[in-house]
Each structure stands twice: as C-alpha cells, then as structure tokens.
N, C-alpha and C positions, 0 to 999 in steps of 0.2 A: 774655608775661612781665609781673609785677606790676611796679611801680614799683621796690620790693625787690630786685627780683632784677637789675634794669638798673643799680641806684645805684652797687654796686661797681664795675662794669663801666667806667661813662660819667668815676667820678669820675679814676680814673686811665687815661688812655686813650691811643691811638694815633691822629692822623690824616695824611691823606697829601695832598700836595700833589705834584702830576704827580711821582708814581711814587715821591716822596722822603717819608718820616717825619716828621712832627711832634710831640715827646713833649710833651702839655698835661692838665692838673690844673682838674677845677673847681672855682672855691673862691670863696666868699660871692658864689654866683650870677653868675657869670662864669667865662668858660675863661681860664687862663693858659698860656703857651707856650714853652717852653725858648726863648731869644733863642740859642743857640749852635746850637741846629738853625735858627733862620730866617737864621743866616747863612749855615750851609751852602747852603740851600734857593738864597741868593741871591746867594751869590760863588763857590761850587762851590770853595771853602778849603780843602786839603789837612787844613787845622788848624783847625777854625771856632772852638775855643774860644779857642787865641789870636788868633784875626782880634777875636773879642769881646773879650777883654781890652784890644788894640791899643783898637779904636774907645771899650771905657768909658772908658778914662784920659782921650780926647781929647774927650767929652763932658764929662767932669767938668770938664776942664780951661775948657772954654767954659761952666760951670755951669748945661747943660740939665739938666732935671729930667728927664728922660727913665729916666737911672739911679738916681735916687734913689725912683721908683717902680716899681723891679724889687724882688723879694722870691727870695731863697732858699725855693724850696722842694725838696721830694722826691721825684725819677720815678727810672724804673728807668736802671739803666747799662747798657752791653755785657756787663757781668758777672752782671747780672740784680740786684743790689741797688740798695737804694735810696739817692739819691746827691742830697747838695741841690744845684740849680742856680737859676741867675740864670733866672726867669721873669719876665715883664711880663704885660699882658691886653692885649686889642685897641687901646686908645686910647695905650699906651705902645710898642705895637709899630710903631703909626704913626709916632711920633715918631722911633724908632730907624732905621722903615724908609726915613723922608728923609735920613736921613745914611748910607746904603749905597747907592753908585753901581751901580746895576743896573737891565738893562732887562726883569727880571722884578718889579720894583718893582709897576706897576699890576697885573696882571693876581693878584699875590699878595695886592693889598689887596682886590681885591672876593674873591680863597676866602676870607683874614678875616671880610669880611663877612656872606659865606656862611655858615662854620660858625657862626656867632653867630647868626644867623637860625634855622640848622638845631637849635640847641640849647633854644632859646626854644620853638619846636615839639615839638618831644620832652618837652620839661617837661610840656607842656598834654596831648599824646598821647603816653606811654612806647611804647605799640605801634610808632611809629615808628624807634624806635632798634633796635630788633630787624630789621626791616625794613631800614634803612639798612647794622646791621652784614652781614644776609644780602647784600645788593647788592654790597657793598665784598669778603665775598672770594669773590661770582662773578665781579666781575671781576677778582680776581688769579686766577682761574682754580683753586679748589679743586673738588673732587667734593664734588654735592650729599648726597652721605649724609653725607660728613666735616662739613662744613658745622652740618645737623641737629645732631650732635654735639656742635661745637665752641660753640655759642648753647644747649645744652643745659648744659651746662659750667659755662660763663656764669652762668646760676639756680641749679647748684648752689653755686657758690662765693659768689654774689651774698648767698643762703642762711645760707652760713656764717659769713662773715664783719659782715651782721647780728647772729646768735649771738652772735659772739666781742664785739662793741662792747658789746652788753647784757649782758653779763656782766662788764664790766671788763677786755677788753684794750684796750690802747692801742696805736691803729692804730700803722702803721710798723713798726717793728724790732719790735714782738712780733709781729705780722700774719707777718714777712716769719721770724721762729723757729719759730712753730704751722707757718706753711706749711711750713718744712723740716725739720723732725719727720712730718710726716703722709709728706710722698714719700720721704724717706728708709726711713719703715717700710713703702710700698706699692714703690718701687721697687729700694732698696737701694742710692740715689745721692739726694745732693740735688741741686734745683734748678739749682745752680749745674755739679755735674758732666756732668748728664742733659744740659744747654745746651752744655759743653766737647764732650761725646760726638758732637752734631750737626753741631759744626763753629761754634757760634752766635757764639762769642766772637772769631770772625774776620770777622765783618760787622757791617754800617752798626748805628748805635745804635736801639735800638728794636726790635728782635727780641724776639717774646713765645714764650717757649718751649712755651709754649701753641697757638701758629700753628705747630707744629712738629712736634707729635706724631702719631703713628700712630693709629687707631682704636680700637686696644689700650690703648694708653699712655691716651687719652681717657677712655675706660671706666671704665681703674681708677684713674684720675685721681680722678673721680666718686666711685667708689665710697669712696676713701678721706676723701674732704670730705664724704659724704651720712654717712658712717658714724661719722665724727668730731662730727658734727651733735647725731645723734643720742644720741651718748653722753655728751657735753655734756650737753644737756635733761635725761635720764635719770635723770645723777647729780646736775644743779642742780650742772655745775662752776661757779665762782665766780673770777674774779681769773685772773692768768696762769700761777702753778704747775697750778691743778689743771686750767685747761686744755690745759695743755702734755701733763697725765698723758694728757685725754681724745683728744688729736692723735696718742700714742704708739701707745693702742686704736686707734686709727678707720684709722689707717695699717696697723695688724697687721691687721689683718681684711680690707686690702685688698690685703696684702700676702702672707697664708696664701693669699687663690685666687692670686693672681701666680701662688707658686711650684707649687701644682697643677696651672694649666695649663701651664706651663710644664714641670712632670713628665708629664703625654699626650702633649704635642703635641713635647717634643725641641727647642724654640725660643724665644729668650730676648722677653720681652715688651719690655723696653728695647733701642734701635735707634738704630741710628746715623741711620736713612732720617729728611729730612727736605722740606722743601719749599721749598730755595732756590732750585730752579730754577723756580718759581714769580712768584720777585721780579719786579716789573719785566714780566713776560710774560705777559700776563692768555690764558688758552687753552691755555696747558700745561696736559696730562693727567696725569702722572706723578708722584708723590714721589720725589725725587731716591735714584736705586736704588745703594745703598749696603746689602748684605745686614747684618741682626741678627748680632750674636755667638750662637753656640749655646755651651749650660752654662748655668755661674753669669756671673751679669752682672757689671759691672765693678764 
C-alpha cells in the first residue's frame, strides 16, 4: 500500500492492549489516546468514563497539568459516530498513569512505548503498517482470505477519502454523511443500523463495523467507495453537496448488483453473522453463525 492509502487508516485507528481496545488519533505527529479507555485498560471500571471524571476533578484540584493537556478530540462511539473525547499523547498519559493505582501500571508504560516506536517506523516504512495490521487480525484469529479483503478495503477507502479532502469536504461529520449515503444506497441500511443488525452496539467501545462484515458485505463495501471514487473525478465533484450527489451514484451502482445478486442467489447480502466470537480468542475459525435474513433486507 502507498503512503495514501494507509493515512486514512493509521490516522484514526484501533490498538489493543492485552486483548482490550485503545481508541487513538494521530495528530501533529504524535498518537493520542482516549484517557477513558486507559482507564478501563487499568482499573477494569464498570464506568471508566466516570472513574475519569472522578480522577480530573481530583487532578485539577491539585492543579496537575496533566489535564490541562488533554484535548477533546474525535474517535468513534459504540454507536459508531464520531464523539469528542478527552485524549492526552504519551508524555500526558504518563502523568495520568501515576495517579491510577494499578499494577498493570508498568508493563502498559512500555506498550506506550511501543506503539510510539512502532509508529515512528511506519512513517519511515508505510509497508509496515500493512504488515502489522495483517498480524494483529491473525492473531484474533480471522481467515486469511477475509483478511486480504478486509486491507484491501483499507486502500479503497484510504482512496477516497483523499478524494473527498481535495475537493473540499471537511473531515468529520461530512466524512461520516458521504460515508452514510454511500451504504445506505449499496446496502439499504446505514452504518449505524448495519452495526445495530450485528449486535455491535452491545459491546466494549471500539468495534469497527468493518471488523465485522461478511466477504460480501466487503466487496460491496468496496465497490461502492471505488465507484463513488470515480464518479467524483469524473464529474470534477467539488464541495460537499456535489459530493454528497456523487456518494448517492457510487452507492447505487453498488447497490443495483446487491440487489441482483441477491435476486440469483434467494439471500440477503446484509447479515447479521459477525465475528464476536473472535474477540479475545485468537484461533477461532468461525464468524459467529447467526444465518442472513432472506428477502428484502431490513
């Protein structure tokens, strides 16, 4: 993969730390990290966002700067939009991480360390992030063709949403419109229900409903972002109406084969099957068997 096609990918990402989520953002060359997931990570909080609340007030109160260089920014929710939270970067996470009594304390300062090393790498050689993301879900245990697919994906989208920057959309909330126009016209659900459909909105934060889809779902995942791509270029869309019109296109086209195949074959391309039993259990073979609706999709 080009530089390009990993930027989207890396900028807003997923990492894991022994088997739990860490939702982080990189921004002016440095990774940030949800502080309400490292509390999870580190006091196993029924509640981590208020354990973090609890502990800012009591920081502020002793007026560490700890919180005053945390930044609101934007990762995804359980609900799959985008939601500002309290991030820090490594040298604030430190700070944060001495004031939480845990004896998973060191052994999470050097994965810090780690991924910050590991990212510094990737810069210098993009081939590696590709390489790293193949690693990370053989060992949650995907099948390697899904896999292929699901880093094929990856460069399409990476693709597109290059696109969309150079022609004047503004990341965030329009990124997160285009994309729910495009699946809505390839799968006749957006984002957000496709994710309800899976079960996704009943698990730990961080579920990319991308890590989630069928082969199928994949495909015409693809097809509708390569086709929206295209028709962007095409028409020289401009700003976010007219590319919202070209997201409508590029989703219908991916959305007319849907329903054709879907007219051969007697079976709905949207599924409920997903891959939570995967979590956590690196060596499961299986996507969690939960048969397709047959028909019209929901």
């Amino acid at each position: 993969m080009s530089k390009r096609d990993l930027s989207a990918e890396s900028a807003n990402h997923i990492a894991v730390f022994q088997e739990q989520t860490i939702r982080r953002i990189w921004r002016n060359e440095e990774w940030w990290f949800s502080v309400a997931d490292i509390c999870s990570v580190l006091t196993v909080s029924a509640d981590p966002g208020a354990y973090w609340r609890k502990l800012k007030q009591r920081l502020i109160a002793e007026g560490s700067e700890a919180v005053t260089n945390c930044h609101g920014l934007k990762l995804p929710a359980p609900d799959g939009k985008l939601r500002v939270t309290d991030c820090a970067n490594t040298e604030g996470l430190f700070r944060i991480i001495q004031s939480i009594p845990s004896p998973r304390a060191e052994p999470f300062k050097r994965w810090l360390a780690q991924v910050g090393y590991e990212r510094v790498k990737e810069i210098e050689d993009p081939e590696l992030a590709s390489v790293r993301a193949r690693e990370l879900y053989q060992a949650k245990g995907y099948p390697k063709d899904w896999i292929e697919k699901r880093l094929r994906s990856i460069a399409v989208r990476g693709e597109l949403t290059d696109e969309w920057k150079a022609r004047g959309v503004a990341e965030g909330r329009e990124y997160a419109i285009l994309t729910a126009e495009i699946a809505r016209a390839t799968f006749g659900v957006t984002p957000g229900e496709h994710s309800q459909l899976k079960g996704l909105d009943q698990v730990r934060t961080g579920n990319n409903l991308r890590d989630h889809m069928t082969d199928l779902e994949l495909i015409f995942t693809m097809l509708g972002e390569a086709g929206t791509t295209e028709i962007a270029r095409r028409k020289d869309a401009q700003g976010f109406d007219e590319n919202r019109h070209a997201a409508k296109e590029g989703g219908t086209v991916a959305g007319n084969a849907r329903k054709e195949l879907e007219a051969k074959s007697g079976r709905a391309v949207v599924s409920r099957a997903n891959f939570l039993g995967l979590e956590g259990t690196p060596g499961d073979k299986a996507i969690e068997a939960q048969p397709p609706a047959r028909g019209k999709n929901p």
